[in-house]
N, C-alpha and C positions, 0 to 999 in steps of 0.2 A: 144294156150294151150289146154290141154285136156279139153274133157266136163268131166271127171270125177272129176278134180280139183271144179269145179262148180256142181256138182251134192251131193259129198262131205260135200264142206264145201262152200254152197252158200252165206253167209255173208261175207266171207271172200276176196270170189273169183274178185270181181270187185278190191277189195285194191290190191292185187295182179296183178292183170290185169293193175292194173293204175300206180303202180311204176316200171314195164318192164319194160309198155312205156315212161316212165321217165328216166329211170335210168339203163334198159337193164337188162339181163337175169344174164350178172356176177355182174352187181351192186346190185341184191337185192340177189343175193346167199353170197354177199362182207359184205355187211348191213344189213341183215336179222333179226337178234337176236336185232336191235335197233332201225328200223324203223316197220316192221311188227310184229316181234313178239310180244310186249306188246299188242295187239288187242286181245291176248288168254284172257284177263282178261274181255273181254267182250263179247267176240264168240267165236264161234270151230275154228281155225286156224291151216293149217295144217304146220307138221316140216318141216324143211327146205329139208330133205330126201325126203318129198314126194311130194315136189314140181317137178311137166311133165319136165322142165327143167334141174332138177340136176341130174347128171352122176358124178356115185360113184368111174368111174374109171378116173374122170379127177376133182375134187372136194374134198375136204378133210369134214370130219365130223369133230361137235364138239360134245365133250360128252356132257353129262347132269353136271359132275361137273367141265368143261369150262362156260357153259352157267351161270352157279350159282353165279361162281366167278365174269361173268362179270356182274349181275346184283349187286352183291356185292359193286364192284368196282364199277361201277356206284351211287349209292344209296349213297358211302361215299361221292362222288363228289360232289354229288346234297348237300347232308347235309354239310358240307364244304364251299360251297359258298354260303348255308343260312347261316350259322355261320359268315361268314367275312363279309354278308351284316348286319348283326344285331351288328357287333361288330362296324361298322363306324355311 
C-alpha cells in the first residue's frame, strides 16, 4: 500500500493492512462499510475512495445516503434480536 495511506491516517492504517491480508483488496472494498468503517468512531479512517487500492473505474461508490441506510438497517437488526432475546 501507499505510504500515504499511513502517513494520513496512521491509526488506521495497520487495520487496513491487517484485513488485506486477510481478506484481500476486493474483500475489504466488498466489507468496508462493516468491518472497518465503524473504527471512524474512534479514529480518522479513511473512505473507502481513498483507499491506494480502489479504482473508480472498475469499483462502484456508495453514497453517503447508501452508507446511512445501511447503518440504519443494521441498528434495526441489532435492536430486533435484543428484543426477541429479552422477549424469551
Amino acid at each position: 500500500m501507499r505510504d500515504t495511506l499511513e502517513a494520513d491516517y496512521p491509526d488506521a492504517a495497520p487495520y487496513v493492512r491487517d484485513a488485506v491480508e486477510t481478506h484481500g483488496e476486493e474483500g475489504v472494498l466488498e466489507n468496508y462499510y462493516w468491518q472497518l468503517h465503524p473504527l471512524g468512531s474512534v479514529m480518522a479512517i479513511p473512505d473507502r475512495e481513498e483507499l491506494p487500492f480502489y479504482d473508480e473505474d472498475v469499483h462502484t461508490t456508495t453514497t453517503d445516503a447508501e452508507v446511512a441506510e445501511m447503518y440504519r438497517a443494521r441498528a434495526e437488526y441489532r435492536e430486533n434480536r435484543r428484543a426477541a432475546s429479552r422477549s424469551d
